[in-house]
Structures are given as structure tokens and as C-alpha cells.
TIKEMAR-173791 format. One record per residue (C-alpha): residue in three letters; x, y, z; residue number from 0. Coordinates in Angstrom, 2 decimals, always signed. Each point is the difference from the previous one (the first is absolute). Layout:
BEGIN
 type      px      py      pz seq
  Ala       X       Y       Z NUM
...
***
This chain:
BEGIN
 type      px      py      pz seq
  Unk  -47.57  +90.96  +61.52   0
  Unk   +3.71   +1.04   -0.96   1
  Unk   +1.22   -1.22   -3.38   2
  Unk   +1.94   -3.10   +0.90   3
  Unk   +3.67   -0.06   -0.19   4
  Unk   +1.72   -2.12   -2.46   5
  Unk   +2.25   -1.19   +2.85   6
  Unk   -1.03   -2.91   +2.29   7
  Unk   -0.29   +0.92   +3.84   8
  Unk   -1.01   -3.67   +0.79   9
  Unk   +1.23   -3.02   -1.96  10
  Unk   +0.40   -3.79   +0.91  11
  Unk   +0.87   -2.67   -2.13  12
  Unk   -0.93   -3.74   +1.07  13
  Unk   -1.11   +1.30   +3.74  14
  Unk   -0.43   -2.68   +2.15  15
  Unk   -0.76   -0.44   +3.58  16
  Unk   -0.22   -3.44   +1.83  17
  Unk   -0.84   -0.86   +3.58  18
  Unk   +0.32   -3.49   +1.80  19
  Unk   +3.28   -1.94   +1.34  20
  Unk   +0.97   -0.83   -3.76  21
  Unk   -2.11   +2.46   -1.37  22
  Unk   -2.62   -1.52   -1.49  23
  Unk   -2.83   +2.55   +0.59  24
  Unk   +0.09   +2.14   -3.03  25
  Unk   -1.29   +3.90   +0.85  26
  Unk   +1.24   +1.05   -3.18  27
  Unk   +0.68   -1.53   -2.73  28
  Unk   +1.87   +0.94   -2.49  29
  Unk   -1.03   +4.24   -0.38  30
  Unk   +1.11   +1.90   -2.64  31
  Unk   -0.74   +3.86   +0.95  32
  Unk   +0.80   +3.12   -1.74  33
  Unk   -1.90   +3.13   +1.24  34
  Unk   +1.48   +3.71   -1.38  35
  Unk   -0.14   +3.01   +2.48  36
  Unk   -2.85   +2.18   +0.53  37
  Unk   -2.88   -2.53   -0.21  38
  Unk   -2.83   -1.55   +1.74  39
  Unk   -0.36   -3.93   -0.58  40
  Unk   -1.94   -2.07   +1.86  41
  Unk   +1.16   -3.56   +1.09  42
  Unk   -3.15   -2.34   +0.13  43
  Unk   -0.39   -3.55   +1.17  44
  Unk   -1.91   -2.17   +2.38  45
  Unk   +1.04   -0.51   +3.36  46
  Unk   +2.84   -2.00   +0.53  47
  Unk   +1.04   +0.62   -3.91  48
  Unk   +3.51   +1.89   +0.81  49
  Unk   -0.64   +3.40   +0.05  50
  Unk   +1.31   +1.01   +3.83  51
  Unk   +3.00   -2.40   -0.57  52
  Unk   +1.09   +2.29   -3.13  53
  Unk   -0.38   +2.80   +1.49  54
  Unk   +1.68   -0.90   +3.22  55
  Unk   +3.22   -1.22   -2.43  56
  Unk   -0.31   +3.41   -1.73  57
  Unk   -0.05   +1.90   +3.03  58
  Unk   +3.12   -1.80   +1.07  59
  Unk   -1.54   -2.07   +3.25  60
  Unk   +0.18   -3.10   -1.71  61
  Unk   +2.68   -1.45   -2.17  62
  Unk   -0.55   -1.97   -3.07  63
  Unk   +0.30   -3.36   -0.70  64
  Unk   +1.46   +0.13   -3.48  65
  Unk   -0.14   +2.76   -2.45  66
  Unk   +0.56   +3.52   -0.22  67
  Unk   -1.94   +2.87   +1.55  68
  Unk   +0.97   +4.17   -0.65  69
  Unk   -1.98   +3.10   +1.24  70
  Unk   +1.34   +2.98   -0.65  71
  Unk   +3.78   -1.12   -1.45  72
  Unk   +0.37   -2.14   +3.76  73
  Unk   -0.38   -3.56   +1.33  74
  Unk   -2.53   +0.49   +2.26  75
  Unk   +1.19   -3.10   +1.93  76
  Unk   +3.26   +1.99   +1.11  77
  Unk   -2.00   +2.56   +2.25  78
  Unk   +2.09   +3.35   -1.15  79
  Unk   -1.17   +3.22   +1.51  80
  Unk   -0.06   +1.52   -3.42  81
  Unk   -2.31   -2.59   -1.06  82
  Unk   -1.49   -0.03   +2.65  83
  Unk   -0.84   +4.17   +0.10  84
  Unk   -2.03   -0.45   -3.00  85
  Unk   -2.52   -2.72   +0.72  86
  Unk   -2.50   -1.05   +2.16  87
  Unk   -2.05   -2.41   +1.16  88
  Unk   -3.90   +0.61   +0.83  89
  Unk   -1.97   -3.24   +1.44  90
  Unk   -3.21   +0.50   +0.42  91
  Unk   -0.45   -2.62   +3.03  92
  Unk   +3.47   +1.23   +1.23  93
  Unk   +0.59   +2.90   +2.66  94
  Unk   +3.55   +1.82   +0.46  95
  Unk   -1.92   +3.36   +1.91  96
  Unk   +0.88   -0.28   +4.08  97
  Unk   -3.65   -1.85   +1.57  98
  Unk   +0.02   +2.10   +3.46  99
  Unk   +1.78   +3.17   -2.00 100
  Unk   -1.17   +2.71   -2.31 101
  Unk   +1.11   +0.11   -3.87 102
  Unk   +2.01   +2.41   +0.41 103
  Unk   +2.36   -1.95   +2.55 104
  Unk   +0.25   -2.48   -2.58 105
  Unk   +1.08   +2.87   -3.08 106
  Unk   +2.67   +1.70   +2.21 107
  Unk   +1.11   -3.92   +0.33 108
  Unk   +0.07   -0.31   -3.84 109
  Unk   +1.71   +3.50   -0.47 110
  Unk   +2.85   -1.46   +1.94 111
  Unk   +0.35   -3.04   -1.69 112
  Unk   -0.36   +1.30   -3.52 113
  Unk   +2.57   +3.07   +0.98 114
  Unk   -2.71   +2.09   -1.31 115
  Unk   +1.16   +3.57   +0.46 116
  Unk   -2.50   +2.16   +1.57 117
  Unk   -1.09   +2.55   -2.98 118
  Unk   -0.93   -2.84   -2.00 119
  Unk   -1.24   -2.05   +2.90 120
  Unk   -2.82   +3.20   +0.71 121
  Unk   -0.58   +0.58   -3.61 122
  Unk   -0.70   -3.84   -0.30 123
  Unk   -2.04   -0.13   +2.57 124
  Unk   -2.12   +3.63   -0.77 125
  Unk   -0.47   -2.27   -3.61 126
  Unk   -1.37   -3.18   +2.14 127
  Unk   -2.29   +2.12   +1.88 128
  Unk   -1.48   +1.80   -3.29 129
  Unk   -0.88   -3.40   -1.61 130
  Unk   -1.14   -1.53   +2.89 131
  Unk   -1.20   +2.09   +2.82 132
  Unk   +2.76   -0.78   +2.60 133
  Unk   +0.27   +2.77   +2.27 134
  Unk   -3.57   -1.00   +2.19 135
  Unk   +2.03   -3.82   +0.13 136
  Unk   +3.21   +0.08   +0.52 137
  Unk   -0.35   +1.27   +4.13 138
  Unk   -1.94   -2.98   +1.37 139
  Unk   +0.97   -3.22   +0.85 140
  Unk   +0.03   -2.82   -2.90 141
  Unk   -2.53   -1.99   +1.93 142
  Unk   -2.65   +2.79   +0.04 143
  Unk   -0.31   +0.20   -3.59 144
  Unk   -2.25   -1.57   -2.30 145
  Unk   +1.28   -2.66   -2.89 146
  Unk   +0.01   +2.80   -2.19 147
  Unk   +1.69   +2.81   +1.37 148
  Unk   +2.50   -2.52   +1.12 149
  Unk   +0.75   -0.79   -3.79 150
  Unk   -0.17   +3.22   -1.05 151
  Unk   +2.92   +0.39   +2.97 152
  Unk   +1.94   -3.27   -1.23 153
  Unk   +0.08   +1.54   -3.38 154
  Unk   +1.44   +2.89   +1.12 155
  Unk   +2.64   -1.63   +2.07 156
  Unk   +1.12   -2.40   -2.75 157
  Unk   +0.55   +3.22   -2.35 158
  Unk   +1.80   +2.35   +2.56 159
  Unk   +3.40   -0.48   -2.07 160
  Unk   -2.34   +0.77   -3.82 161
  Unk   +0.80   -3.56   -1.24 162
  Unk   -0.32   -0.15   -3.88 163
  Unk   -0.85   -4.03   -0.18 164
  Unk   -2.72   -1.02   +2.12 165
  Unk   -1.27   -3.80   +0.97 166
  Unk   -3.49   +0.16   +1.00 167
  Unk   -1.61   -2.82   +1.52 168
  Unk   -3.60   -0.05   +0.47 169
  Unk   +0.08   +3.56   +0.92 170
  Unk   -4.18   +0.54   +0.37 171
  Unk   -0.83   -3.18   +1.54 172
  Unk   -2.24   +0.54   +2.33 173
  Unk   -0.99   +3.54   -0.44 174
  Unk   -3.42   +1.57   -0.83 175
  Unk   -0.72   +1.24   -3.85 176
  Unk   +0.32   +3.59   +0.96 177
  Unk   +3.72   -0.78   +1.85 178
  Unk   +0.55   -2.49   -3.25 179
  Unk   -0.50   +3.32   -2.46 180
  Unk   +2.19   +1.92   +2.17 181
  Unk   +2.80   -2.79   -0.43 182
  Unk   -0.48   -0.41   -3.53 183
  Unk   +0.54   +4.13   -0.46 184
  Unk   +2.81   +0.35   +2.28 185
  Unk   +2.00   -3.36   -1.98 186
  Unk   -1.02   +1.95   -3.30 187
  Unk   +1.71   +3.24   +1.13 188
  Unk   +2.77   -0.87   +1.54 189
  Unk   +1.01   -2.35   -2.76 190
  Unk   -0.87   +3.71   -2.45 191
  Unk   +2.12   +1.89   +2.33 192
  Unk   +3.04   -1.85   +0.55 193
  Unk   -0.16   -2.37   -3.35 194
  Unk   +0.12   -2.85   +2.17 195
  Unk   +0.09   -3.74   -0.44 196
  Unk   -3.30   -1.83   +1.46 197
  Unk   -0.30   -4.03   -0.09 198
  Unk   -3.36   -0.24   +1.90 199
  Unk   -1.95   -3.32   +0.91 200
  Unk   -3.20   +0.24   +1.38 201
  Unk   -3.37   -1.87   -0.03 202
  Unk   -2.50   +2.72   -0.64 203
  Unk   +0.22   +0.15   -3.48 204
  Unk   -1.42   +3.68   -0.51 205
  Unk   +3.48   +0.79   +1.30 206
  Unk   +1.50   -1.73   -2.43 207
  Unk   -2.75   +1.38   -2.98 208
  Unk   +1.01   +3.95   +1.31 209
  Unk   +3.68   +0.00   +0.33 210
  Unk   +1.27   -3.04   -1.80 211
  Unk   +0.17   +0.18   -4.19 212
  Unk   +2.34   -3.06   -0.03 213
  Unk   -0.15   -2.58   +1.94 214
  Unk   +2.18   -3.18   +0.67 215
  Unk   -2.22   -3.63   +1.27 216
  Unk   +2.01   -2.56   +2.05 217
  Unk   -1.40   -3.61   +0.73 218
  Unk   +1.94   -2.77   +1.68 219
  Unk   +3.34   +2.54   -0.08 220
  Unk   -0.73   +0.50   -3.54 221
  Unk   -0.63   +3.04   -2.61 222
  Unk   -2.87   -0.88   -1.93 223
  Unk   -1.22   +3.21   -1.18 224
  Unk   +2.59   +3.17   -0.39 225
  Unk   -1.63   +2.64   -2.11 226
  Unk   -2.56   +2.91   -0.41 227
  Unk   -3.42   -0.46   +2.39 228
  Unk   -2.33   +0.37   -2.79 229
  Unk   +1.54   -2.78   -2.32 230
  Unk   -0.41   -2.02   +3.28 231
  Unk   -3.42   +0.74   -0.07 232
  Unk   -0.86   -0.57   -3.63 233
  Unk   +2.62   -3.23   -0.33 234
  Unk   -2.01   -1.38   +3.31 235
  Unk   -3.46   +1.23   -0.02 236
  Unk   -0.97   +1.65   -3.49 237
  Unk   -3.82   -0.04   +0.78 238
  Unk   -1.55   +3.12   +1.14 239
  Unk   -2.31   +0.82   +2.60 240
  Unk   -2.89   +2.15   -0.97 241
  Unk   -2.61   +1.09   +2.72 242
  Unk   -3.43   +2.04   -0.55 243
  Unk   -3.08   +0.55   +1.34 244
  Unk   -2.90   -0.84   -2.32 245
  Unk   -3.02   +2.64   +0.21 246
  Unk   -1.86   -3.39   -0.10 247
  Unk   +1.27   -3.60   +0.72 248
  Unk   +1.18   -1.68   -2.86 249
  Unk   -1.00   -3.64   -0.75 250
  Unk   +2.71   -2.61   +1.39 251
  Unk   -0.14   -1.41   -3.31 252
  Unk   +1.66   +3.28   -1.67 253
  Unk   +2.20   +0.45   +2.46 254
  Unk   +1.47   -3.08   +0.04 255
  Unk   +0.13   +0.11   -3.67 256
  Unk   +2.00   +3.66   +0.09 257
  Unk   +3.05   -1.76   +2.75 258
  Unk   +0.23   -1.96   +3.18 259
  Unk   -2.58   +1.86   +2.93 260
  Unk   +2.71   +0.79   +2.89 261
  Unk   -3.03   +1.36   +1.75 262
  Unk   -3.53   +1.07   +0.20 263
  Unk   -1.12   +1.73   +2.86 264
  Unk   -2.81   +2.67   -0.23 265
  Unk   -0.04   +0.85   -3.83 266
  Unk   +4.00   +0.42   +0.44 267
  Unk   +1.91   -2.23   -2.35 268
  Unk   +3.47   -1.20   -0.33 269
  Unk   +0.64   -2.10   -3.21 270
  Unk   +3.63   -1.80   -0.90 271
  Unk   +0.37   +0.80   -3.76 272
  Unk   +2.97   -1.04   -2.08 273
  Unk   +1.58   +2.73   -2.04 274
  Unk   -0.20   -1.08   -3.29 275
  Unk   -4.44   +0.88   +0.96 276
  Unk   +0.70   +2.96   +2.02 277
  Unk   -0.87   +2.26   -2.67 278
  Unk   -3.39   -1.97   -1.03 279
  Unk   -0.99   -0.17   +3.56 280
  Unk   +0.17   +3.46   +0.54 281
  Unk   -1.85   +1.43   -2.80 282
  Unk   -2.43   -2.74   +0.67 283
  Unk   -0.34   +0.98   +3.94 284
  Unk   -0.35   +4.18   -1.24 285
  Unk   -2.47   -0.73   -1.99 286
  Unk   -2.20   -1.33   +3.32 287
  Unk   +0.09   +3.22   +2.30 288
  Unk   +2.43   -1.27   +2.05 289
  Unk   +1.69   +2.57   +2.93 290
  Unk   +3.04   -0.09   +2.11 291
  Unk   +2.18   -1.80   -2.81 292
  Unk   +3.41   -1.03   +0.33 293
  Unk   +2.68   -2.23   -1.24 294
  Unk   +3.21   -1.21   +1.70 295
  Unk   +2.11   -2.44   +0.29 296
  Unk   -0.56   -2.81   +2.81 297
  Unk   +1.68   +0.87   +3.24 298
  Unk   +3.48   -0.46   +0.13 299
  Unk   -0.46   -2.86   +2.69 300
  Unk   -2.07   -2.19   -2.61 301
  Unk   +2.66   +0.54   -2.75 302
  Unk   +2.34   -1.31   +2.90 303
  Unk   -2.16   -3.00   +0.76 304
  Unk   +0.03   -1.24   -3.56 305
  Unk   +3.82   +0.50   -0.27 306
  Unk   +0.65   -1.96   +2.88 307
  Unk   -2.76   -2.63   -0.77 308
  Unk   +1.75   -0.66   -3.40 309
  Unk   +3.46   -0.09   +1.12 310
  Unk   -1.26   -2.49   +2.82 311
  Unk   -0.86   -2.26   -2.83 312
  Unk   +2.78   +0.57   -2.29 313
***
């Protein structure tokens, strides 16, 4: 990733959106953002917790409540072109590409909106079809591709006009691992290439574990976690997960005595081990001809569980 500028591209201060004839549904709450240029965050909650909502006020569809709301020195409520030339707006269960048209109809739509001029439009688009293998796509009809090449093509349309601050909302659901890799790499490069902004929500957390060193948790419209993805992990979850397979079984009596069994299937074994044993657990294990060892941290989802579990009864 880019070094991060000390400048701001988004910033809010008391963000809050409201829904309801006196507005009484609270979206967000209350959000105090401040993201600098040229990095990759993700933006994590449950469903329902306010994530879309925020992004829909930064993108400029929806206007806030109360509060204050910048991207990229303009209010995104007031729609400029010169704001809006330098974001976008990716939704992974949204479509702008032309159903009974091919991609291409829809880019030579975009060109003309975004008074792309057509050097930059070709060069743009010989970029797209480098990271993402375009050029087979971009003839047929929308309908006739599959849910991945159709992302791959929605991409491509949403970053005709080389936008440096891009909103993506669940931008893999729905796609296979392989087409999920290939998502991950293209975010990754274009954010290297072009030092672009990235706020990007999504529920498959090895999304969020590849491209995402910070991230920002919302709940109920509310920050609860802002910070570096590891501290999450070790504030949250500090236990490690250490896996092996024994080159005989061990009794359940030791294990249970080394850390909590996550599982036992086949000689295979998972233990839960807090880190202040780590260290005695492993020498202990080595010393029992033990094969395929590891330790990790749990999965990003159960780190997420727990977070929400204890805010829930906060």
C-alpha cells in the first residue's frame, strides 16, 4: 500500500442519518470518520448496522441528518461534477451495465457523461482490460455473462473516468474463490497505481484480512472499533489457534490439559490456547512428533462474533 497522506480525503464529524416521519429510525448515529488518501480500510458491521447508509451519504445520494460529511475537500450532498469525477460507487447487489446490451454500450455511455476525452478514455480502458481480462467480455450482451465476468465489467464501468476515492460495497458477494482472488488483486492494484482511497464493506472476511490493515466497526450507526486489524484481533480474541497432526493420538486428557480441543477428527487437532501458554504448548507438542503444525489467529469472523456478542451486552 501507498504511504498514507497526512491530509484527510474523507472526514465526518457527528454523521448522522435518520429515517421515519420525525426521524426516529437512527441509521447512523453519531460517526466520526477520518480516512487519509491512498488507503484500504475496511468498514465492518452486521447487517442492518449502518454501513450502506454511510456510504450512500458519502457518495452524495443521501443527505445527512445532522453533522458534517467531506470527501475529497466537497460536500458530497451538493452533487458537483468535480466531486463527483473522482468517486464512485460499487454495490455489489447493484447493476448500472445495460441488461439486453454489451459492456461496452454501457462505457461509451459513461465516456459521455464523465466528458472523458478519448486518449485517456482508450488508455483507461487498455488498463481495465490488462487487470481484468475485458476484451473476450465487453462484445456480448450483459445477460449472457456469468456473475463474474459481469463484476469484473461493473468494475470497469464504475472506473472509466480513474476515480481516486472509491466506495465499495460488497464487491465479491456472490462470486467463486478463484473470481474472489481476482477481485482482491485487481482492488490491491489499482489502489498501488492510482494511490487511491478505498472504504470497502464486505462479509467475507478474507477480503477484509488481504486488503484491509485498518479497519473501522459500526454497530447500531455507531464506531466501536477504529484502528489497526491486528490490535482488533489481539484486544478481541488474544487466544491462538494451534492445529497438528499427532503421529499417534494423544490422550484427551493431555489435550485438554494443553487448551480448549476446537476439533479432533482423524489424528488432526485444533486446540484454543491463550497466549500467555503459547510458548509452553508448543515446545510441549514438538517434543511429541507432531506434523503439519501451525499457529494463527482465529478467523476473522470469530473475532467479529465476540465483538459483537460483548457490545450486545454492554
Amino acid at each position: 500500500m501507498h504511504q498514507e497522506r497526512a491530509q484527510p480525503v474523507i472526514e465526518t464529524a457527528g454523521l448522522r442519518r435518520a429515517f421515519g416521519k420525525q426521524n426516529e429510525i437512527e441509521a447512523v448515529a453519531g460517526v466520526d470518520l477520518r480516512v487519509e488518501g491512498g488507503s484500504v480500510f475496511g468498514f465492518l458491521g452486521p447487517n442492518g448496522a449502518g454501513k450502506t447508509t454511510t456510504l450512500k451519504v458519502l457518495s452524495g445520494l443521501l443527505h445527512p441528518t445532522s453533522g458534517r460529511a467531506l470527501v475529497d475537500d466537497h460536500v458530497p450532498a451538493r452533487r458537483e461534477t468535480a466531486f463527483l469525477k473522482r468517486i464512485t460507487l460499487v454495490m455489489g447487489q447493484k447493476q448500472q451495465l445495460i441488461w439486453d446490451l454489451p459492456p461496452s454500450e454501457t462505457y461509451a455511455l459513461n465516456r459521455a457523461i464523465f466528458e472523458v476525452p478519448d486518449a485517456s478514455f482508450t488508455e483507461t480502458m487498455k488498463e481495465l482490460d490488462a487487470l481484468l481480462g475485458l476484451e473476450p467480455l465487453i462484445g456480448k450482451p450483459t445477460r449472457q455473462l456469468s456473475l463474474g465476468e459481469r463484476m469484473k465489467c461493473e468494475l470497469a464501468a464504475a472506473l472509466l473516468h480513474r476515480p481516486t476515492t472509491l466506495f465499495l460495497d460488497e464487491p465479491t458477494i456472490g462470486l467463486d474463490v478463484s473470481m474472489q482472488l481476482a477481485m482482491r488483486e485487481f482492488i490491491r492494484e489499482y489502489n498501488q497505481r492510482h494511490e487511491a482511497t478505498v472504504l470497502l464493506t464486505s462479509h467475507y472476511m478474507d477480503d477484509v484480512v488481504a486488503l484491509c490493515p485498518r479497519v473501522i466497526v459500526i454497530d447500531g450507526g455507531k464506531i466501536i472499533h477504529d484502528g489497526d486489524l491486528r490490535a482488533l484481533v489481539r484486544a478481541t480474541a488474544p487466544d491462538k489457534l494451534v492445529s497438528f497432526t499427532a503421529a499417534a493420538p494423544l490422550p484427551a486428557e493431555e489435550l485438554a490439559r494443553l487448551g480448549r480441543v476446537v476439533s479432533d477428527d482423524g489424528g488432526h487437532v485444533v486446540l484454543e490456547v491463550p497466549a500467555a501458554r503459547l510458548h509452553e504448548v508448543v515446545s510441549h507438542l514438538l517434543s511429541r512428533q507432531v506434523a503439519d503444525f501451525a499457529v494463527e489467529d482465529p478467523p476473522l469472523e470469530d473475532v467479529m462474533r465476540k465483538l459483537f456478542k460483548r457490545e450486545a451486552a454492554s
